[in-house]
N, C-alpha and C positions, 0 to 999 in steps of 0.2 A: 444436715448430714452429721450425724457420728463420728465422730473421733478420737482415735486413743491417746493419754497425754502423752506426754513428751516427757517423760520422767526417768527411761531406763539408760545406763553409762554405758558407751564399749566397753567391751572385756578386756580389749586394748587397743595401744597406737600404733597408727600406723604413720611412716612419713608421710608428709605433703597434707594432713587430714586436716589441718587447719587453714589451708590456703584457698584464699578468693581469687572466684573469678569474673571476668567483667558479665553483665547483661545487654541485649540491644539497648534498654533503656537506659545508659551511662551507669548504671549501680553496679556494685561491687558486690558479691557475698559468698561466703563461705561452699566451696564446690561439695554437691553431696553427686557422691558414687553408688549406683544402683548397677554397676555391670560386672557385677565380681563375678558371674560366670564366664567369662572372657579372661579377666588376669586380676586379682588382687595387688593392692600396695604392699612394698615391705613391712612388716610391724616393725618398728623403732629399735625393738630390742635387735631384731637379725642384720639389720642395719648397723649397729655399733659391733655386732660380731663382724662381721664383714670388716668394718672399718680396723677393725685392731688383727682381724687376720693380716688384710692388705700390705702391713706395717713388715711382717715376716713371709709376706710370699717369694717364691721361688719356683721350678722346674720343678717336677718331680720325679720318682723312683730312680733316678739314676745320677743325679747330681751327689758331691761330695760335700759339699758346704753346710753350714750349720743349718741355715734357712731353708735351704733343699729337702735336709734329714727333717726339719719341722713342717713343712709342707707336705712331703710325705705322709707323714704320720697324721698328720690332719684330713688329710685326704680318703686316707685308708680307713682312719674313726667314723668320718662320714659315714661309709658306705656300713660301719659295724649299729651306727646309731640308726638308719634307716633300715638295714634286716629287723632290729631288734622292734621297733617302732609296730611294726606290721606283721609281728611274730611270726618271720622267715627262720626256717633252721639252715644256721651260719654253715655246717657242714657238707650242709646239704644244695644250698640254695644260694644263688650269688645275685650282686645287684651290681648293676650296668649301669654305667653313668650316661645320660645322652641329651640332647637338646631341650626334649620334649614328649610329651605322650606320644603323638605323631609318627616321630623318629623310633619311638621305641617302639611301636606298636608294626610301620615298617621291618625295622631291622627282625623283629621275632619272626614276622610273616615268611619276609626275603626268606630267611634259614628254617626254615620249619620245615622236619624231615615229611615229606609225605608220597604215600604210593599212588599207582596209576590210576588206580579206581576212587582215592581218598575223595571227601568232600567236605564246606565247609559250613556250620550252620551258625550265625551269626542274625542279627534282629532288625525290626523294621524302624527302631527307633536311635539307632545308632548316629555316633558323629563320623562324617566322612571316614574318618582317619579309623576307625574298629571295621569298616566296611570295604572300600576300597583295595587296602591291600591286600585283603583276603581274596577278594574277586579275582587278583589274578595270578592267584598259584593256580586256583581249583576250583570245581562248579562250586555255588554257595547259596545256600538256602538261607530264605529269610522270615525268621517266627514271626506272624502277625502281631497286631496290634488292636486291642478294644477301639470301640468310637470312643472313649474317653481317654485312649491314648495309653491305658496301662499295656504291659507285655501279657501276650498272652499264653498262658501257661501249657494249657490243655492242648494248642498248638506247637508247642517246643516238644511236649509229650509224644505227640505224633508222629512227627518228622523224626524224631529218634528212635523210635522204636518201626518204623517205614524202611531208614537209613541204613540202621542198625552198626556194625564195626567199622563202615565206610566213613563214618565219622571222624576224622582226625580233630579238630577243634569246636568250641562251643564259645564263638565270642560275644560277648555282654559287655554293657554300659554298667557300672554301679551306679549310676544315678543321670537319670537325664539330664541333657544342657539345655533341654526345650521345654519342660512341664517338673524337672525335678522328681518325679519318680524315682523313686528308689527302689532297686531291685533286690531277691531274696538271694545273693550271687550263690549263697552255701547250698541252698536244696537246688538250684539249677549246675550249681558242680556235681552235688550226688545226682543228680539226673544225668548229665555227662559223663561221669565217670562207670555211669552200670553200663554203658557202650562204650567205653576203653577208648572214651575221648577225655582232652584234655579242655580245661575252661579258663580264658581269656580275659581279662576283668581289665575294662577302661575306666582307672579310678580318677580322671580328672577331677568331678565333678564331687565325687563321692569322696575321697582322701580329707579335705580341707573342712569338712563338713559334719561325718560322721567317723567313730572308732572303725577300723579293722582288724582285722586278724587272719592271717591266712591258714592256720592249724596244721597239726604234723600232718609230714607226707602220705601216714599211712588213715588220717579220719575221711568217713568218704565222702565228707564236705570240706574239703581241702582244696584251697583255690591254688592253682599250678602256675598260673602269671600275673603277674600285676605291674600297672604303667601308669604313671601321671605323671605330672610339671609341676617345676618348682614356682612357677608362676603365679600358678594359680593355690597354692598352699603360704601364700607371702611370704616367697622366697623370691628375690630380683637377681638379673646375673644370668638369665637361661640354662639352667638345667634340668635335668631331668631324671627319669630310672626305672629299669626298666629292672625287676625281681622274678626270676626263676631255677628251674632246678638245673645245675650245675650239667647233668647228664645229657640233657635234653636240647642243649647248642651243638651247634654243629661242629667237626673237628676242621675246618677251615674259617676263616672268619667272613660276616657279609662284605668287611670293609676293609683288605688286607693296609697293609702300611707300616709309617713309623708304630714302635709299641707293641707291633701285635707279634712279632718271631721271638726266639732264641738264636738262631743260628739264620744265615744265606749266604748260600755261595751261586755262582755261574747258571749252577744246573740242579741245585734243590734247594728247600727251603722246612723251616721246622717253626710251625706255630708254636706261640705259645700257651699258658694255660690260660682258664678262664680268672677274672674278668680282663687279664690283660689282652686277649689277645681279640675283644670284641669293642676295644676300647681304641681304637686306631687316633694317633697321631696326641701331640701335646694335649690333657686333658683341660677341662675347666675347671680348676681346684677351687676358684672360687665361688663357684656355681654350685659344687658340690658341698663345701662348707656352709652355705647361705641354705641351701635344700637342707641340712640336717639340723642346722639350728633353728630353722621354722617350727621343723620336727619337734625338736627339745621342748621349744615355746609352744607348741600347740598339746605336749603334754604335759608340760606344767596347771597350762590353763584346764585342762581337763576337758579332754572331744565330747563328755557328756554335758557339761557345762556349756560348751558350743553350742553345741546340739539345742539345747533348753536355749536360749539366749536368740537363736536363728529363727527355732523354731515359735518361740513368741510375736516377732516379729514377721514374720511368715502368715501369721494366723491375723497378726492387725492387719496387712495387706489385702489380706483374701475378705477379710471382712467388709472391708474399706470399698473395695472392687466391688464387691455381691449388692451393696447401696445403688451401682451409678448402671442405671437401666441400657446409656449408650454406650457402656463399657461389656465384652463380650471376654471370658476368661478359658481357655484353654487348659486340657483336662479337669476333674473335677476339683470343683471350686468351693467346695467344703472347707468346716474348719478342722478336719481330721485328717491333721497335717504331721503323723507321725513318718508317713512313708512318702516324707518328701522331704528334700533341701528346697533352701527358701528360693527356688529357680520361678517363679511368675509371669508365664505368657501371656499375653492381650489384644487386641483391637478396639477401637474407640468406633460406633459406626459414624459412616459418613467421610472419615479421613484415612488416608493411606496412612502406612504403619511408617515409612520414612519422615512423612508431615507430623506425626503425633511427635518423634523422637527428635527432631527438631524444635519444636517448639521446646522443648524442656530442656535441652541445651542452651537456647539462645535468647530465652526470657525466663526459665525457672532455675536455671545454674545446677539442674540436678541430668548426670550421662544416663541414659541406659543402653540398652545395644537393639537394634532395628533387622530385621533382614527373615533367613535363612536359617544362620547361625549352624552352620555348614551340618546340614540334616534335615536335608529337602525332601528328600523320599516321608520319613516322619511327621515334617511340616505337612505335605501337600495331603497325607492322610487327615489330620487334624483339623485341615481347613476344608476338607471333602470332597479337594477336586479329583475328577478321573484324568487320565491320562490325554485326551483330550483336550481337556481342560489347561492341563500342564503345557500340551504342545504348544497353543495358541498362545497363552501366555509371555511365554519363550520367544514366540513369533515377534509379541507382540514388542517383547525387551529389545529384544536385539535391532527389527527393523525401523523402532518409534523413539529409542532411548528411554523408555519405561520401565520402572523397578519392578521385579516379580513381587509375584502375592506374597506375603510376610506378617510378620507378628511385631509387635513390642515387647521386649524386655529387660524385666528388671529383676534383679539379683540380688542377695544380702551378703553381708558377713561377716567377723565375730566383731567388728570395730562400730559397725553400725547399729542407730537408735532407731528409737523410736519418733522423732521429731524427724528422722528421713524420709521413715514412712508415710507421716503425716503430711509431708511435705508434698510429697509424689501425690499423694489422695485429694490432699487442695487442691494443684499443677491442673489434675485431671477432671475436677468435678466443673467447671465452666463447658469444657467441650461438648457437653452435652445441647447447647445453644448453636440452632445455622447462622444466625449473625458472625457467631464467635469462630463458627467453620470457616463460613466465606472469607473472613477477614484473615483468616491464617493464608489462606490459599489466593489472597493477594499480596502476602507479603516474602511469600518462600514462593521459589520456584525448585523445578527437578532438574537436579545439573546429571549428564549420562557419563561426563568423564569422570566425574568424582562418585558416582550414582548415591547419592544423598539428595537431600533439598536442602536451599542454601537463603539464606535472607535476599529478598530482590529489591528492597530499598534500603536505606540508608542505616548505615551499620557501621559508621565511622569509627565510633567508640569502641567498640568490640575488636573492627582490626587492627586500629594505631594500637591496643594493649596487645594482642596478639603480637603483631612486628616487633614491638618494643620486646616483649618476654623473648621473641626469636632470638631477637640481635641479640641481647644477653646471654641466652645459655648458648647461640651459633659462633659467638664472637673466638679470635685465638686465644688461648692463654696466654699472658702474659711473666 
């Protein structure tokens, strides 16, 4: 089998990137991370930002003390360095500081002005969180999807022009967290906006990956919302934001509280402006300094240079994969891999997708993430079950303690080589061997409380280092 050398450097560091972990087989080695679609490490540099903010934190907007007034102002840069990052007009457009896409993606739903007939047309490959809480302002339509899992366009066309002004929103994925598609957000806004809908953009996926831009309010590909995680942009600390047009929140807040008035007395009360008054209770300043200095660092480095860097390694994988005949790859598995993040879904046949991600945990030291990856309606398309199919499955999880149908994946991003890749491609080219099946599937069993598979012999080594590492970062400070 073919493979690519091991020659290209991350872009950058990130913490923890050199730390080993145990194997069942007592060795140690350097952990490689395959599930940046799930959350990124801090890169080293936002890290040492953090550290030296740390140094002068405080309370903010209303404290008098020196560190207060610096905190403040640090706070407030954030949110001017993230409009400017995603070409938000600062006059226009304010950005919301929140946990997570999730939260933000919530709180816009919660408040989103909408009439009695309004409806919402949202997509078949969405993650939970662009779907759900749309479902429950308002009826919600959902644009199909190709068998090869791209959006389908000619259907979004449809349903808009059927819908017509009932359209209040158009929510989209910038990038899927299951096959990595990357969507065209700008002509599906001008397609939203020629029915005086607005368009939604869940940039988790797509933020940390590729450039954006959201364009003046008046181009008619001008994206109206946008929401990601600091998470997943290697920012640590949990924050989030949530960027739109200033007019368009509502004049009470979703989450009244501290922060969010100017005035209350007995018998009324007086909001205050935006982003104060969507921002309830002590914010997380730290969370929002580590979110903008990601920022900073990810355009120093240059989102095109990312891009090219992901994207090379994207294309060693898919190669890598197109080799191993008992490897099955989800959407298309070309090497024309501009309209995608390095996101790579799979099945090995013969083994369940939890037994494959186990084994490269607990003998190859390399994560990736197993499941769902909360976009089941999109999975259960791509895997071609009917509903049916889905029921009994379900049936069968629930009454047997068996994991639903699911996929393998693995993820890149700007820190990772190419000797990861090549890593994962080794890991997986055995599997193709029933000796080498069976033998996994004597040594893992399926646990339903943890719903993973877990080693069912002897693993000594693996856990005394596990406990050990507990007791050290669990222990009190001293």
């Amino acid at each position: 089998m073919r493979f690519f050398p091991a020659s290209a450097r991350p872009l950058a560091k990130v913490v923890g990137q050199d730390t080993k972990v145990p194997l069942l087989s007592g060795r140690r080695q350097v952990y490689i991370n395959l599930d940046n679609a799930a959350s990124t490490p801090a890169l080293e540099a936002v890290w040492r930002r953090v550290c030296a903010a740390g140094t002068w934190y405080a309370g903010v907007h209303r404290g008098t003390g020196f560190k207060g007034y610096l905190s403040t102002a640090l706070y407030e840069k954030a949110r001017e360095t993230i409009l400017n990052f995603f070409g938000a007009d600062s006059k226009l457009d304010t950005a919301i500081f929140v946990k997570n896409t999730t939260e933000a993606l919530n709180k816009l739903a919660a408040g989103f002005p909408l009439g009695s007939d309004s409806v919402i047309v949202t997509t078949g490959m969405e993650h939970h969180s662009n779907d759900l809480p749309w479902r429950k302002r308002a009826t919600t339509y959902h644009v199909q999807v190709t068998a090869d899992g791209r959006l389908d366009l000619d259907h979004l066309q449809t349903l808009l022009r059927r819908l017509g002004s009932k359209v209040a929103v158009v929510a989209v994925t910038g990038a899927s967290n299951v096959t990595g598609f990357v969507n065209d957000i700008h002509s599906i806004a001008q397609m939203a906006h020629a029915v005086g809908a607005r368009i939604v953009v869940d940039a988790a996926q797509l933020a940390p990956h590729r450039p954006i831009r959201m364009l003046s309010h008046g181009h008619p590909k001008h994206i109206d919302f946008l929401a990601l995680s600091g998470h997943k942009v290697y920012a640590p600390l949990g924050s989030g934001v949530l960027i739109g047009p200033k007019t368009h929140f509502p004049d009470q807040p979703t989450q009244p509280g501290g922060g969010t008035v100017t005035l209350v007395t007995q018998k009324a009360v007086q909001w205050d402006q935006l982003p104060a008054r969507e921002e309830a209770g002590s914010p997380n300043v730290l969370g929002a300094i580590s979110l903008a200095a990601a920022i900073q660092e990810l355009a120093r480095l240059g989102m095109q240079k990312v891009s090219a860097h992901e994207t090379r390694l994207t294309d060693q994988m898919l190669a890598g994969l197109r080799e191993m005949s008992h490897v099955s790859v989800y959407g298309i598995p070309d090497r024309k891999v501009h309209d995608r993040v390095g996101v790579v879904t799979f099945n090995v046949a013969g083994l369940p997708h939890g037994l494959v991600g186990a084994y490269l945990a607990y003998e190859c030291g390399i994560g990736v993430r197993t499941g769902c990856f909360c976009a089941q309606p999109y999975i259960q398309t791509l895997l071609g079950l009917t509903d049916e199919q889905v029921a009994k499955a379900h049936e069968v999880a629930h009454r047997h303690g068996q994991p639903l149908p699911g996929m393998v994946r693995a993820s890149v991003g700007l820190y990772n080589t190419e000797r990861d890749i090549t890593a994962l491609l080794q890991a997986l080219a055995p599997l193709h061997s029933k000796e080498k099946q069976q033998e996994l599937r004597t040594r893992y069993s399926y646990c339903p409380a943890d719903r993973c598979y877990l080693p069912a012999g002897d693993n000594s080594c693996w856990e005394k280092y596990a406990r050990r590492t507990f007791r050290e970062l669990a222990r009190p400070l001293s």
